[in-house]
C-alpha positions as CSV (number, residue, x, y, z in Angstrom):
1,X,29.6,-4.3,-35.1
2,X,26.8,-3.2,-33.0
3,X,26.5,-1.7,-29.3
4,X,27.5,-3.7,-26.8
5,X,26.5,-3.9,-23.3
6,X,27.6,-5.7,-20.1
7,X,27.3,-5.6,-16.0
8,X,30.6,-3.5,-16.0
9,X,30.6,-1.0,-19.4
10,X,29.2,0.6,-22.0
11,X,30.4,0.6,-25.6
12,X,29.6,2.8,-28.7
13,X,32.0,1.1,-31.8
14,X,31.2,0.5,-35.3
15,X,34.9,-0.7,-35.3
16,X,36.6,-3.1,-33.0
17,X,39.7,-1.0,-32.9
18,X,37.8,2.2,-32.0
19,X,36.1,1.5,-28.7
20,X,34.9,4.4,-26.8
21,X,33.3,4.1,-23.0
22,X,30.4,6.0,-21.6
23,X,31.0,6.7,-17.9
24,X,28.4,4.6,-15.9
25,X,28.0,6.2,-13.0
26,X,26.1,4.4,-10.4
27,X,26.5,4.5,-6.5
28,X,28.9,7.3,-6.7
29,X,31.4,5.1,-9.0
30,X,32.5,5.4,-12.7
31,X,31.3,1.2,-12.8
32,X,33.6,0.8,-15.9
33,X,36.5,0.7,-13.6
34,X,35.3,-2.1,-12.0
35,X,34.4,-5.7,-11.8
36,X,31.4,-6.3,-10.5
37,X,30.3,-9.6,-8.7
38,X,26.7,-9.3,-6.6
39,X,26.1,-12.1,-4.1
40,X,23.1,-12.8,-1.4
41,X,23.2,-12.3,2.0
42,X,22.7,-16.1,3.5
43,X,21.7,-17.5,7.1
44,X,24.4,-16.4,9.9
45,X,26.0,-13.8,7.8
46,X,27.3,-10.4,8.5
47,X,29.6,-8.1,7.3
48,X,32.3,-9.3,9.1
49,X,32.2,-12.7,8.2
50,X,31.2,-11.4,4.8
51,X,34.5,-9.3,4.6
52,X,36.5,-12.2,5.9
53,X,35.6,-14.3,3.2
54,X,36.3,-11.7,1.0
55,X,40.2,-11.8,2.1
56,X,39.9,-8.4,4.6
57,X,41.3,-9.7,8.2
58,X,39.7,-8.8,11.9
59,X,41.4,-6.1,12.2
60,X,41.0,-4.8,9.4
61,X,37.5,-5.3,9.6
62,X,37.1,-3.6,12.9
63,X,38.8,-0.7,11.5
64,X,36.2,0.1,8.7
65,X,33.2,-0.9,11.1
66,X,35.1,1.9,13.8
67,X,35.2,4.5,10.8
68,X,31.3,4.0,9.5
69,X,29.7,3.1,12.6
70,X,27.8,6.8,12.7
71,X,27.3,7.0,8.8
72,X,26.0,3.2,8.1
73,X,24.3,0.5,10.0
74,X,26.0,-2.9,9.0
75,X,24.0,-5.0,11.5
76,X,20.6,-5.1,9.7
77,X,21.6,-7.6,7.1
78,X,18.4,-9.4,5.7
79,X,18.2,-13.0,4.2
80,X,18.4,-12.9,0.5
81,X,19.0,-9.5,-0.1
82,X,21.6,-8.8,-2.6
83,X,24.9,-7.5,-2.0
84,X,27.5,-5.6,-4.8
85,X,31.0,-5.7,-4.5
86,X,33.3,-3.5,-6.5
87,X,36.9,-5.2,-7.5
88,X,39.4,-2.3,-8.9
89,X,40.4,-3.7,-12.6
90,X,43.7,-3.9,-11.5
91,X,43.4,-6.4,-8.1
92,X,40.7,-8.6,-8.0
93,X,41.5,-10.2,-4.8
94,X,40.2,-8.1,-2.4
95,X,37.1,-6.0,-2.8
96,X,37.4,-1.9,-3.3
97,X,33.7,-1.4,-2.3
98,X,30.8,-2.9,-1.2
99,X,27.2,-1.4,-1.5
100,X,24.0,-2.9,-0.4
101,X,20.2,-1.9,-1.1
102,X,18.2,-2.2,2.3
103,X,14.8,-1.2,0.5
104,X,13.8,0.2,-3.0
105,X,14.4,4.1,-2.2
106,X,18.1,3.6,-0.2
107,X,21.6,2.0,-0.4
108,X,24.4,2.2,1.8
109,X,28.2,1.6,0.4
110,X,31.3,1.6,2.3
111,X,34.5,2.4,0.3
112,X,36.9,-0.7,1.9
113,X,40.5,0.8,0.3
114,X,42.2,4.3,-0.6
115,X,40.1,6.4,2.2
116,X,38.0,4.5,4.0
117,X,34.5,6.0,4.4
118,X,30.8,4.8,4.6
119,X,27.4,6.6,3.4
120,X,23.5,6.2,3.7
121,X,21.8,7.3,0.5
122,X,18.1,8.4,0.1
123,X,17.5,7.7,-3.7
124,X,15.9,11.1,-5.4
125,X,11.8,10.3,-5.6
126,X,10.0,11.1,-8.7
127,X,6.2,12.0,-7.8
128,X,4.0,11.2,-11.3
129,X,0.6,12.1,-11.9
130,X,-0.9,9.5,-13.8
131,X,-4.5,8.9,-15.5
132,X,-6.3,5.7,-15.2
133,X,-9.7,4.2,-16.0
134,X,-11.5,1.0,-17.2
135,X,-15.1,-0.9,-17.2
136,X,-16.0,-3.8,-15.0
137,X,-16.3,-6.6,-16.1
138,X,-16.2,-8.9,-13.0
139,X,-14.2,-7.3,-10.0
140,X,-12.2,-4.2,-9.7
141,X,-9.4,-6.2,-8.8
142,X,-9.5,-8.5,-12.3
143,X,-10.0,-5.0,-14.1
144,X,-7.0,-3.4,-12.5
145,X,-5.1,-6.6,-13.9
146,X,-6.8,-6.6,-17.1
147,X,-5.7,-2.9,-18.2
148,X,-1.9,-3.1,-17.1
149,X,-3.0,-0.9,-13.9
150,X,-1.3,-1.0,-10.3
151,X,-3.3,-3.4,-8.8
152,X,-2.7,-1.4,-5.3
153,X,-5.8,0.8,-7.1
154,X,-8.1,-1.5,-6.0
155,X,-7.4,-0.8,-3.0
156,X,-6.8,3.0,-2.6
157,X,-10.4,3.2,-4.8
158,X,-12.1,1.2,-2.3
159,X,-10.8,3.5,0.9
160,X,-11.9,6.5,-1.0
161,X,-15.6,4.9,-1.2
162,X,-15.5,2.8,1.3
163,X,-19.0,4.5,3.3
164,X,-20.4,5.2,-0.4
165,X,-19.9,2.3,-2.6
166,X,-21.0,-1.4,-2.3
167,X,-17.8,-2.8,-3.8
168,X,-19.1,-6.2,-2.6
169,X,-21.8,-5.8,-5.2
170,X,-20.4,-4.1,-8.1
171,X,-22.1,-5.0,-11.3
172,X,-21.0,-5.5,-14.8
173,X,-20.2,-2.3,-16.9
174,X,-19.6,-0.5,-13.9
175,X,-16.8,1.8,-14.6
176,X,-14.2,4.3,-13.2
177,X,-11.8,6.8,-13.9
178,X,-9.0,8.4,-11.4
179,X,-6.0,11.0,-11.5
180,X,-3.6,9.4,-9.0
181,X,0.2,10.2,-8.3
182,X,2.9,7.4,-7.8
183,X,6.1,7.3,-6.6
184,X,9.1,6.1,-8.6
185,X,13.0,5.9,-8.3
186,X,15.7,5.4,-11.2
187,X,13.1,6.5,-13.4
188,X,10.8,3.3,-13.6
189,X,10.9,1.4,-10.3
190,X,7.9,2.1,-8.6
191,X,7.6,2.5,-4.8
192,X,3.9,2.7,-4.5
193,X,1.1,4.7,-4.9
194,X,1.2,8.1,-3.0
195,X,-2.4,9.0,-3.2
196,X,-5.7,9.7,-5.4
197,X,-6.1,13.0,-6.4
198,X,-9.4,12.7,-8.2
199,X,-12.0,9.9,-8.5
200,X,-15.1,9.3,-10.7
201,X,-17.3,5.6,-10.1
202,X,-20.6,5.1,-12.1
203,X,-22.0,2.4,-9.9
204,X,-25.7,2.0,-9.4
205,X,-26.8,4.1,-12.1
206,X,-25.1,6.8,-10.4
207,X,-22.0,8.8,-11.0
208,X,-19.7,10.0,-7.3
209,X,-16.9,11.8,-7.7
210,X,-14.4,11.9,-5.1
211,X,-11.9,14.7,-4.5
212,X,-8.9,14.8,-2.1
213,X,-8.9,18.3,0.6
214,X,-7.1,18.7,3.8
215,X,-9.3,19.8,6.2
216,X,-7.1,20.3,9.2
217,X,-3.7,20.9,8.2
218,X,-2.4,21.2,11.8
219,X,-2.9,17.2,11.8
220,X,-2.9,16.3,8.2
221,X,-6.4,15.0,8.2
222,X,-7.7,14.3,4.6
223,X,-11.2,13.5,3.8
224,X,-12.5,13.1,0.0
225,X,-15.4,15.3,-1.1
226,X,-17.8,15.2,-3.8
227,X,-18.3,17.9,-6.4
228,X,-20.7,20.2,-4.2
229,X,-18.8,19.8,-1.7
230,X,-20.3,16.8,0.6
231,X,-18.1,14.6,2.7
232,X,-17.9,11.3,1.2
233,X,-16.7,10.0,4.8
234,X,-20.2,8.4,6.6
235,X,-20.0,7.6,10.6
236,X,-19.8,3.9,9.8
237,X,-17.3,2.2,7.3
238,X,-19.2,0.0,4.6
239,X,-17.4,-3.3,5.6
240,X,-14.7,-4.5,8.4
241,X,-12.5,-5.7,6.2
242,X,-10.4,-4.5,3.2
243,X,-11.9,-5.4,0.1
244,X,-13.0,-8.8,1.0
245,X,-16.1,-10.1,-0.1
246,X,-19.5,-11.5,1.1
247,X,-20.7,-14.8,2.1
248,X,-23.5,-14.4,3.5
249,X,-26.2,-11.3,4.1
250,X,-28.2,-11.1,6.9
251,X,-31.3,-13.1,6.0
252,X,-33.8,-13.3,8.6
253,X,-35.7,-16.9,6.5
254,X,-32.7,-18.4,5.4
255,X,-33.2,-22.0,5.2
256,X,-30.3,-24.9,5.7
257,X,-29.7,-27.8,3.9
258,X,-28.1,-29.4,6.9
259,X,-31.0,-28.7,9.6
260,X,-33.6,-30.1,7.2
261,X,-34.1,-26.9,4.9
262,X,-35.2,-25.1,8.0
263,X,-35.6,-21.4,8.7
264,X,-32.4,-20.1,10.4
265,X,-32.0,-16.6,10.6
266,X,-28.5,-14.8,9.8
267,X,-28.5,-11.8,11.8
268,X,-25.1,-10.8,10.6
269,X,-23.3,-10.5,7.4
270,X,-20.2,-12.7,6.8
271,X,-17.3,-11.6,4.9
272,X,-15.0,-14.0,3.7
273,X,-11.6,-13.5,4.3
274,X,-7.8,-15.5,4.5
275,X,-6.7,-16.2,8.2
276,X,-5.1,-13.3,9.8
277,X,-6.9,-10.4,7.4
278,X,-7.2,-7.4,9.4
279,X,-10.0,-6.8,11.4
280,X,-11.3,-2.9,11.9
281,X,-13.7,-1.2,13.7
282,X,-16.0,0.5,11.6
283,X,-16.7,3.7,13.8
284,X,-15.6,5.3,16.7
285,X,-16.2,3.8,20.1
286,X,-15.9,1.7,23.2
287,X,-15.1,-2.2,23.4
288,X,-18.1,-3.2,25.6
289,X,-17.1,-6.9,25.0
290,X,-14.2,-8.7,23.8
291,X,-14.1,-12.3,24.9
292,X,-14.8,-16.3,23.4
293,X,-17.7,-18.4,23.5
294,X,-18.5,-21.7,21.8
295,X,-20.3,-20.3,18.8
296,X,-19.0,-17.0,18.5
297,X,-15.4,-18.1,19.1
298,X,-13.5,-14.7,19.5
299,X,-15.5,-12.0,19.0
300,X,-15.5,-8.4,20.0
301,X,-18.4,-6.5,20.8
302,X,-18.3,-1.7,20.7
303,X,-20.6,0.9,21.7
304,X,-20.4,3.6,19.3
305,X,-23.1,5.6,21.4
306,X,-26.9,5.3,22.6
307,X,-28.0,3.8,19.0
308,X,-25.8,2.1,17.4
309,X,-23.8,-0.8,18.9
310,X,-21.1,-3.5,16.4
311,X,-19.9,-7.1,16.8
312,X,-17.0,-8.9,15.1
313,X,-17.2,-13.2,15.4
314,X,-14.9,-15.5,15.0
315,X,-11.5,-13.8,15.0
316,X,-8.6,-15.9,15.6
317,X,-6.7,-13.3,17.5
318,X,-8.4,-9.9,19.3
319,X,-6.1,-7.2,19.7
320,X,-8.5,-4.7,22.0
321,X,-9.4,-5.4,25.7
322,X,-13.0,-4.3,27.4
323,X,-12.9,-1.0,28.3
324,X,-11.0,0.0,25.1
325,X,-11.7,3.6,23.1
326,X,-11.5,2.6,19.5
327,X,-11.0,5.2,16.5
328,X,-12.8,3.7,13.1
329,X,-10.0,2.0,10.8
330,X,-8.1,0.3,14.2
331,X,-7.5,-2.8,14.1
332,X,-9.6,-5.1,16.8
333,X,-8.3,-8.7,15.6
334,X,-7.6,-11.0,12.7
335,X,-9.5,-13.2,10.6
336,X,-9.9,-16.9,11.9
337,X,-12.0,-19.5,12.2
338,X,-12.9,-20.0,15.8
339,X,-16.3,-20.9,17.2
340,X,-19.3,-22.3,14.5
341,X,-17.8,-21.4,11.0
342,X,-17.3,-24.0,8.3
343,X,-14.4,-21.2,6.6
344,X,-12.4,-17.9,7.3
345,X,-14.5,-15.2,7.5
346,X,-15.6,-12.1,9.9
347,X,-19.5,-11.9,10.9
348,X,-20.4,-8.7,11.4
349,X,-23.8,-8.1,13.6
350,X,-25.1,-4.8,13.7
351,X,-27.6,-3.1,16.2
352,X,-29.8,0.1,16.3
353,X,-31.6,1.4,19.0
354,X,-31.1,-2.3,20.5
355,X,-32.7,-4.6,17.8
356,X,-30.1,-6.5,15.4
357,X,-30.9,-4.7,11.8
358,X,-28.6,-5.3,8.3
359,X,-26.4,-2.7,8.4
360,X,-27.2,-2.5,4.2
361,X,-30.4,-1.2,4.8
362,X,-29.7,1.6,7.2
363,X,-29.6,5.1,6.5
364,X,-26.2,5.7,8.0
365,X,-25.3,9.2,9.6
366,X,-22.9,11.4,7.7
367,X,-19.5,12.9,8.8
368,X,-19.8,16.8,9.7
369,X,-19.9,18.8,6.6
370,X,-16.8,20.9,5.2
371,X,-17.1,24.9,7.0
372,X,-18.0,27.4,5.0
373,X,-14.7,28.9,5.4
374,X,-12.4,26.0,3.6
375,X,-16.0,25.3,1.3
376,X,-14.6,28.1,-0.9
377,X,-11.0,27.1,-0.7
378,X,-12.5,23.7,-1.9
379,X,-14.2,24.6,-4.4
380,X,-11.7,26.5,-6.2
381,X,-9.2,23.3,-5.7
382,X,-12.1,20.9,-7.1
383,X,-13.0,22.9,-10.3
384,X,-10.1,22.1,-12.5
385,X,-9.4,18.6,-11.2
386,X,-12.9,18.2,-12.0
387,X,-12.0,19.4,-15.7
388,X,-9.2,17.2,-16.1
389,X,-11.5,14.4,-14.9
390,X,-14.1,14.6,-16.8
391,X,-11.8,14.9,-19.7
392,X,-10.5,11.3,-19.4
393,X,-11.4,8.6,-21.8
394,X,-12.6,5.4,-20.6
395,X,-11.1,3.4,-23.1
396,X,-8.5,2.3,-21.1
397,X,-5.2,1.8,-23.8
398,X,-5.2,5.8,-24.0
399,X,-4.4,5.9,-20.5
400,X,-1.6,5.3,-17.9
401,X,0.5,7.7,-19.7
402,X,2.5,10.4,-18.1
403,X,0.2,13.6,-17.6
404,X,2.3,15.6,-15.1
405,X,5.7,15.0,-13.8
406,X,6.3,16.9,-10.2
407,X,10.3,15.8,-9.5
408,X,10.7,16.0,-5.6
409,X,14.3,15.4,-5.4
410,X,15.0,13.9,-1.7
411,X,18.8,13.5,-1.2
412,X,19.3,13.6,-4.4
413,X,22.4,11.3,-5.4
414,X,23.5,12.8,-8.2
415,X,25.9,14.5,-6.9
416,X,27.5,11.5,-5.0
């Protein structure tokens, strides 16, 4: 007879007669001394009602809710979250424990009989550093997909060259390759990417790296660098909107089907985007405008100094008032589809020295450069990251392997 396995044991037998348990230890409880039934949390429950159904009276349940009030917060109870309940194998009638799994990385139980107690527990976190590459072969996106990468890539990639890198107009055999850490809990449930450590993009032609540094560690500021040490960071940010894509360029002898094939210029650039998308200011500055007109619908219009000035058309919602101080990366309003627009998009208009220009074309100032103080520091960060870079294959079924494992162990419930 072969292993066996179910919600509330573990067997090892190669006879029927000779059963021996492993402990399962999970949530703080040997679960082979249990039955186990999980249920979802439904419209107009809470754990009172919950435990009343469950055969535990009022009074009861005021008791337990007096005892765990400071260790457990039983009010936030979302719809269609599951729920475990613990029965001792020897009653089944009224629950021992119950636990419940408000995110990914936490779980609260309350112990209902014997001692009555409650806990909040921060699962331990493992931090993985992981390898990744691939070649395009129609968006970053579709290649993430396409090599069994996290998809949330594309969009960590596209923040780290986001002043540098068209990624409206990347081209076929483009190609990549990153060192990126991820976080995970009970050993393969991912909560996310944490960060990129190291980047590489041929695009163009041209190879950029890209490598994380903390240049103020008073306020955690983080800018990526590339391998002499030059800010990738520009004043302006490439597009408005997170990985979105064009519609339209600015085209100054664009001609429409629908006004007789006549020349109309497009003095902005439209990228298309679902209703509600995000919206941010692309540089630092001051909300000179932020109203609606029959054309431009909602639209917001900042000052960024003497040269350069930004608008933003056809939001459905604006967020920042006249008068406003913006930081680059805020969020001014939303995607919509007020004023002339025949679909969701953002049309970004651009201005130098007062003349509308396309923001493609223009030689953007760069952020300050690194001080010669941290440039060493750098440098001697960047060398062997650069090393294990440049030692990563492209071909991508060689990759997304383990490399590194750095265990941070946060509340670590082993011990529970």
């Amino acid at each position: 007879m072969g292993c066996q396995f179910n919600e509330s044991s573990n067997y090892v037998s190669s006879d029927i007669d000779n059963v021996k348990l492993i402990p399962n230890f999970r949530y703080g409880y040997d679960l082979n001394n249990f039955h186990i039934k999980t249920k979802k949390i439904k419209r107009g429950d809470t754990f009172g009602s919950i435990m009343e159904k469950e055969g535990i009276d009022y009074p009861d349940v005021h008791d337990i809710l007096e005892k765990t009030k400071k260790q457990v917060n039983t009010r936030k109870l979302k719809i269609g979250k599951s729920y475990t309940l613990l029965y001792s194998n020897d009653s089944l009638s009224v629950p021992y424990a119950i636990i419940y799994e408000p995110d990914l990385a936490t779980y609260w139980r309350i112990q209902l009989r014997d001692s009555i107690f409650g806990e909040t527990i921060k699962k331990s976190i493992r931090i993985v550093t992981l390898e990744a590459a691939g070649v395009i072969n129609s968006s970053l996106y579709e290649t993430m997909l396409e090599n069994g990468l996290n998809e949330q890539l594309t969009y960590y990639l596209s923040d780290v060259y986001a002043w540098t890198i068209d990624f409206f107009r990347l081209q076929k055999g483009n190609r990549f390759k990153v060192i990126y850490t991820e976080k995970f809990v009970d050993d393969s449930i991912s909560l996310g990417i944490e960060k990129i450590k190291a980047a590489y993009f041929e695009h163009n032609n041209r190879g950029l790296y890209a490598f994380e540094f903390e240049t103020d560690t008073k306020k955690g500021i983080i800018d990526y660098f590339d391998e002499n040490a030059n800010n990738l960071r520009r004043a302006f940010l490439k597009a408005p909107v997170k990985y979105s894509r064009i519609s339209s360029r600015y085209n100054l002898k664009r001609r429409i089907a629908y006004y007789g094939n006549r020349v109309r210029p497009h003095k902005g650039t439209d990228f298309a985007a679902s209703v509600g998308t995000p919206i941010m200011a692309t540089a630092n500055g001051k909300v000179i405008k932020s109203s609606y007109s029959k054309a431009n619908g909602n639209y917001v219009t900042i000052k960024h100094n003497n040269t350069y000035k930004t608008q933003y058309l056809h939001m459905k919602k604006r967020k920042v008032k006249r008068g406003q101080n913006v930081k680059q990366g805020d969020v001014i309003g939303w995607v919509g589809m007020t004023g002339y627009t025949s679909g969701p998009h953002v049309c970004y208009r651009f201005w130098k020295n007062g003349r509308q220009v396309d923001p493609f074309r223009q030689k953007l100032p760069q952020a300050k450069p690194i001080s010669n103080k941290l440039k060493k520091q750098y440098l001697s960060l960047m060398e062997p990251l650069k090393l294990d870079l440049d030692c990563v294959p492209f071909e991508p079924e060689f990759l997304n392997s383990l490399t590194n494992v750095d265990e941070q162990t946060k509340n670590n419930e082993t011990t529970k």
